[in-house]
NUVEX-842442 format. One record per residue (C-alpha): x, y, z; residue number from 1; residue in one letter. Coordinates in Angstrom, 2 decimals, m for minus. Example, Ala and Ser with C-alpha at 12.3 -4.5 7.8 and 13.67 -1.06 7.14 Angstrom:
2
12.30_m4.50_7.80_1_A
13.67_m1.06_7.14_2_S
! end
This chain:
256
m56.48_71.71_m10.33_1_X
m57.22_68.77_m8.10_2_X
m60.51_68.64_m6.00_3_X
m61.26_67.26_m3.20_4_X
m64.70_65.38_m3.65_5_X
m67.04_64.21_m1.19_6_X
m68.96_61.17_m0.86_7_X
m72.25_59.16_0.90_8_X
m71.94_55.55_0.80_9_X
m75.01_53.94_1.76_10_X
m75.42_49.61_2.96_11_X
m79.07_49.27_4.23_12_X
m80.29_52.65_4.35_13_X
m77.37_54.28_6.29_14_X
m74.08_56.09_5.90_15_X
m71.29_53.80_6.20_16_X
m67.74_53.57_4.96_17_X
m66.88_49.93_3.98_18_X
m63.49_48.04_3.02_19_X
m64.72_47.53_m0.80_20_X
m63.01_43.92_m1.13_21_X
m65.29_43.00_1.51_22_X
m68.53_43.37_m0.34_23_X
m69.17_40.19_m1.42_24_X
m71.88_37.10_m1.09_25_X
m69.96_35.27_1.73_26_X
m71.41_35.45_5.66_27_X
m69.94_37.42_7.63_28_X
m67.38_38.90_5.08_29_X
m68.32_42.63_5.29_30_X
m66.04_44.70_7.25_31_X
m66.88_48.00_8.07_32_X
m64.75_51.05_9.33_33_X
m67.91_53.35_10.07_34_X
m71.41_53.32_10.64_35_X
m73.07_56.78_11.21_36_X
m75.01_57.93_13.66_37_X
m76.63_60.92_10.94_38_X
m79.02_60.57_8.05_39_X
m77.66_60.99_4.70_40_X
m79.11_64.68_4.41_41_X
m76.23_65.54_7.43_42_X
m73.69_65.10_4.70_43_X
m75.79_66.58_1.83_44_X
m76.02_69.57_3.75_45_X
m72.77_69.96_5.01_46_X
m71.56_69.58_1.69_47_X
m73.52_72.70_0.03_48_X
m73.12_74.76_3.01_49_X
m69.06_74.05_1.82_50_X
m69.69_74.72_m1.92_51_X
m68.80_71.11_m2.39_52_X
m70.13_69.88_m6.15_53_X
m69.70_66.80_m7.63_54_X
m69.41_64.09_m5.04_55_X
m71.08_60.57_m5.29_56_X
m73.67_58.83_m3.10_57_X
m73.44_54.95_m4.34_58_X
m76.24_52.87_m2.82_59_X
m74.41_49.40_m2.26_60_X
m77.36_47.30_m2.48_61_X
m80.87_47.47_m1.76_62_X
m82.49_49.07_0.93_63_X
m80.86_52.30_m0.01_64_X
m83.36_54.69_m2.17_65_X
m85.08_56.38_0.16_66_X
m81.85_57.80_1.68_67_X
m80.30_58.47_m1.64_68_X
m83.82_60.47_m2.98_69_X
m83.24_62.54_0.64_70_X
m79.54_63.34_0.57_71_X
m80.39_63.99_m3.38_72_X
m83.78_66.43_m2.51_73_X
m81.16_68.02_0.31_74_X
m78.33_69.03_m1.92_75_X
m80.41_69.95_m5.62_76_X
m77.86_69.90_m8.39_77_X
m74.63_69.31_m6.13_78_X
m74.58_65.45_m5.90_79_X
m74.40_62.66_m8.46_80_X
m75.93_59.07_m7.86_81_X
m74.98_55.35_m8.55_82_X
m76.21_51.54_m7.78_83_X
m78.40_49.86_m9.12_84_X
m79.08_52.34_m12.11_85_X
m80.94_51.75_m15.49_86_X
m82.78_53.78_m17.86_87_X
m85.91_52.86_m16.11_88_X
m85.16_54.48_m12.72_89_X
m82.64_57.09_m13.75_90_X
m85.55_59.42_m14.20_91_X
m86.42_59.33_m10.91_92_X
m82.94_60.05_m9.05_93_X
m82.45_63.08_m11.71_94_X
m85.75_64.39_m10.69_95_X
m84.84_64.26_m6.74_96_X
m81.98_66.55_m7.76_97_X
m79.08_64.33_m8.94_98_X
m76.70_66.26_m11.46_99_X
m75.64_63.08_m13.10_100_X
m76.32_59.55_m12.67_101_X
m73.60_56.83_m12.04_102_X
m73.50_53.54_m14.35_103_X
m71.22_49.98_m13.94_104_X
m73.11_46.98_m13.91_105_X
m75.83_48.13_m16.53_106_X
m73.18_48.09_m19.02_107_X
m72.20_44.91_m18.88_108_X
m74.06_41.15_m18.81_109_X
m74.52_38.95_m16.11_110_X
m71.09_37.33_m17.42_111_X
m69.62_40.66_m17.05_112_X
m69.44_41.27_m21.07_113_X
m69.24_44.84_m21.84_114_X
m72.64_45.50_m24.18_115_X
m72.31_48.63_m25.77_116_X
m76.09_48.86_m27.11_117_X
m76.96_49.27_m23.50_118_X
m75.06_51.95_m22.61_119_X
m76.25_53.17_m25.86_120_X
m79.75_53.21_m24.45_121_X
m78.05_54.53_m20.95_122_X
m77.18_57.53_m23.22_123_X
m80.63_57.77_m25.26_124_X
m82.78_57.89_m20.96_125_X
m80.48_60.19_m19.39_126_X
m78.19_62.35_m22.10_127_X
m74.60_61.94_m22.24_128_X
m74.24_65.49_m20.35_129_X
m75.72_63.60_m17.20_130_X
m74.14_60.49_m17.38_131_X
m70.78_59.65_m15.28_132_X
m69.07_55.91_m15.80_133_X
m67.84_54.15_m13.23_134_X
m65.10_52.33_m14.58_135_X
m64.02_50.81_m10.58_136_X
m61.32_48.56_m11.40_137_X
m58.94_45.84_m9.66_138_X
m55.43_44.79_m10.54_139_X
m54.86_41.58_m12.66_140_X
m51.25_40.86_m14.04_141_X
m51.84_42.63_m17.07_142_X
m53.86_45.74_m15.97_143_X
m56.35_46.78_m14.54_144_X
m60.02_45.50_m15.24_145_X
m63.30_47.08_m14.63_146_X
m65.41_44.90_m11.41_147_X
m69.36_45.34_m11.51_148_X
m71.48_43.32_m9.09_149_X
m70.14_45.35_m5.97_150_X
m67.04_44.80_m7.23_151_X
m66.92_40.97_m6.66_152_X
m66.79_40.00_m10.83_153_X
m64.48_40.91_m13.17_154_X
m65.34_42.09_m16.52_155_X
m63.70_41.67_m19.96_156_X
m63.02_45.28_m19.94_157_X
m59.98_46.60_m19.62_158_X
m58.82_50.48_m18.26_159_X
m56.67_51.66_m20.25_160_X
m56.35_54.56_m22.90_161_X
m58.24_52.55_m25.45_162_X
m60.93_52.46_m23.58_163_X
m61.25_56.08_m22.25_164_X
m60.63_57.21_m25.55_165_X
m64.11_54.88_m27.14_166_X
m66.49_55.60_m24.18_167_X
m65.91_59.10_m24.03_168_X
m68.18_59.89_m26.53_169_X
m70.71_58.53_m23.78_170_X
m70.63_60.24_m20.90_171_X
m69.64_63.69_m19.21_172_X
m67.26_62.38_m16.76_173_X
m65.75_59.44_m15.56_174_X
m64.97_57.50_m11.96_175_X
m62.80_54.99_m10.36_176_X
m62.52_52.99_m7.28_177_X
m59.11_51.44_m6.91_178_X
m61.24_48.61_m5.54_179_X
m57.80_47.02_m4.42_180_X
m56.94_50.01_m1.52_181_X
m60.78_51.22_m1.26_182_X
m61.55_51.62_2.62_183_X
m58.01_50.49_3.78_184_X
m56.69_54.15_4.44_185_X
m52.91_52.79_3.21_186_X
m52.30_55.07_0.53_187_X
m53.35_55.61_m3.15_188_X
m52.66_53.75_m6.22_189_X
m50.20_56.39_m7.77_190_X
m49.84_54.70_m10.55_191_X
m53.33_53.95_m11.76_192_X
m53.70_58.24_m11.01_193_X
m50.78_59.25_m13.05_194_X
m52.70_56.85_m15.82_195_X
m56.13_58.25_m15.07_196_X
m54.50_61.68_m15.91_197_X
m52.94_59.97_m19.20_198_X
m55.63_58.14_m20.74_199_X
m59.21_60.16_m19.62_200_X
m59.48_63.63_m21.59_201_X
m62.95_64.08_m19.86_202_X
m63.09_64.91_m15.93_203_X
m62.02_61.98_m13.81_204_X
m62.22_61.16_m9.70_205_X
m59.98_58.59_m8.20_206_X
m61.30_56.90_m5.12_207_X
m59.78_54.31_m3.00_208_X
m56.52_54.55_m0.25_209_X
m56.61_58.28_0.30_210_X
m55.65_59.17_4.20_211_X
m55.11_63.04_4.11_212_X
m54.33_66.40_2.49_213_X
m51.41_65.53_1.62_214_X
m52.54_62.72_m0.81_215_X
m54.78_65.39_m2.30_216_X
m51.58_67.12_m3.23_217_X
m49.59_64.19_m4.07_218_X
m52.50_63.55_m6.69_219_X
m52.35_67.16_m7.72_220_X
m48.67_66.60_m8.44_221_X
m48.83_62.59_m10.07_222_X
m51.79_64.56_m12.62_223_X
m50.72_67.66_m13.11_224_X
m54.31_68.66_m11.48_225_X
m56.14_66.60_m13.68_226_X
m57.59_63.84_m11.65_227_X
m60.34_65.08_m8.43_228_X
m60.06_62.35_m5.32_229_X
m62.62_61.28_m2.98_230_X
m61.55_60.61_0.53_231_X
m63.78_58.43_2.53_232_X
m62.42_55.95_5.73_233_X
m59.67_58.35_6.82_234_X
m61.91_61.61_7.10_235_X
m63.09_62.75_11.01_236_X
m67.01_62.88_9.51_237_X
m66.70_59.08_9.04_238_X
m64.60_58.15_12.25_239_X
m61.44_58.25_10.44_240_X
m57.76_59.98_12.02_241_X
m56.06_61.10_9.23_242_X
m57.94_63.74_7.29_243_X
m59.71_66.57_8.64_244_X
m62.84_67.59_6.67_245_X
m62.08_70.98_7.22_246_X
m58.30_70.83_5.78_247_X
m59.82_69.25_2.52_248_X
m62.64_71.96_2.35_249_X
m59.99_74.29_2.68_250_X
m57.64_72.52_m0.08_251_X
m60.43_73.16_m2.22_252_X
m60.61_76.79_m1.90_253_X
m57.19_77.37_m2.11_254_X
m57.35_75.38_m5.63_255_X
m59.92_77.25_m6.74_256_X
! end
């Protein structure tokens, strides 16, 4: 069945929900739905007092580890971590109490060529049982392809079945940004879901668009219950309208 999964974006050591296409090099080109008043152990808490597992804090730059070791320390075991990791600091976020670390960038070369000996070393620091993908992707006119670099440069790899099917032997899960829709609130991509649901035999969360229950069931419905969403913008924790935390704790419940 579909989850509901929660998330902690952090931009300069606070909790912040951020229009993805935004992140980029240019001045004055970040635009931000929601800055938080809260630490990032107010969310890690509220999320194991709601027997919420498997939701992702992604540090968007630097400035962010000390917030993501404390939201990690708060919530042992119930929150995975991405940004910025290698096998030389994966170590370190495990030990705080991530359950899996998050990869992109590391996989790839500064040209954004996919280099599979270093997600073969990826594999050999952290075990494949503690390693999620991030495989955030944007639309091109013939697919979709991966984006590393906070999502400003495209790789040469593609998502599609091919490529869930070879880099599953890698990792225990896998997740997407639908960098495209990410922070807008407008909807999901329902047809990069019903695909995530196609191609990925491993455990997959879509991110990006979602506004409220109801696209938690809509996903439930595209996938047959085989894709998890994160909601970010549109829930009341982060200033959005839309989505009441509540409702999606309680979605989760009644899927269980």
């Amino acid at each position: 069945m579909t989850k509901f999964r929660p998330c902690i974006d952090l931009h300069d050591g606070q909790v912040k929900q951020i229009i993805g296409s935004t992140l980029t090099d240019e001045p004055n080109a970040l635009r931000t739905n929601f800055i938080s008043k809260q630490p990032s152990t107010y969310y890690a808490e509220l999320y194991q007092r709601d027997g919420l597992k498997g939701g992702h804090v992604i540090m968007l730059g630097r400035g962010n580890e000390a917030a993501a070791k404390a939201a990690l320390q708060a919530y042992p075991g119930g929150l995975q971590i991405g940004g910025g990791i290698k096998p030389e600091n994966a170590a370190l976020y495990l030990e705080a109490g991530a359950s899996h670390v998050i990869v992109t960038s590391y996989v790839f070369d500064e040209e954004g060529v996919f280099n599979e000996p270093k997600l073969a070393a990826m594999v050999k620091a952290v075990g494949r049982e503690r390693l999620v993908l991030d495989l955030s992707c944007r639309a091109t006119e013939d697919g979709w392809v991966v984006a590393m670099n906070r999502w400003q440069t495209l790789t040469n790899l593609a998502v599609n079945e091919a490529t869930f099917e070879h880099l599953s032997q890698y990792c225990d899960e896998f997740l997407i940004h639908a960098v495209d829709v990410e922070g807008k609130c407008e909807g999901i991509d329902e047809e990069l879901a019903q695909r995530l649901a196609e191609w990925s035999k491993l455990p997959v969360t879509y991110a990006g668009g979602a506004r409220s229950v109801a696209d938690l069931q809509r996903v439930q419905e595209l996938t047959k219950g085989r894709v998890d969403v994160t909601i970010g913008s549109a829930l009341d924790i982060f200033g959005g309208t839309s989505a009441k935390y509540e409702d999606c704790v309680a979605f989760n419940r009644l899927a269980a």
